[in-house]
N, C-alpha and C positions, 0 to 999 in steps of 0.2 A: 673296413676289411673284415669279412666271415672266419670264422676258424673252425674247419668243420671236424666232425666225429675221425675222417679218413686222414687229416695232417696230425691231428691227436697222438692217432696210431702209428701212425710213421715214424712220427719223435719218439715214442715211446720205444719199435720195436728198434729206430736204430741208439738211443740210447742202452736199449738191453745187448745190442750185438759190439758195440764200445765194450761196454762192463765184461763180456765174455773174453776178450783180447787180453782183459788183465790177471785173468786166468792162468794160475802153475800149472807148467805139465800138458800143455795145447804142443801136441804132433804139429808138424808144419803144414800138414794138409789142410788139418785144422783151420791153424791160422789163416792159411790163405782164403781155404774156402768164406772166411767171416770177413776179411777184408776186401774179398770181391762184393761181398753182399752187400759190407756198408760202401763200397763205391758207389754200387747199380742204385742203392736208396738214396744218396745223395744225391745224385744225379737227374731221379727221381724229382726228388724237390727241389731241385735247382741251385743244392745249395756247392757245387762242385765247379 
């Protein structure tokens, strides 16, 4: 199995959008917005 430069990134940026969530002081607009994002990237990768 390949693992290319673009799943790298994936993991990476939704790792970084996890880490945001644990963030004090995230408005709830906030929140949601980051929690649709790591859905649609999940989903993305199949991992949903």
């Amino acid at each position: 199995m390949k693992y290319t430069c673009t799943e790298y990134r994936e993991e990476m940026l939704l790792l970084s959008l996890r880490r945001q969530l644990l963030r004090e002081g995230l408005s709830d607009e906030e929140r949601r917005r980051i929690t649709e994002e790591i859905r649609e990237l999940e989903l993305k990768m199949d991992m949903a």
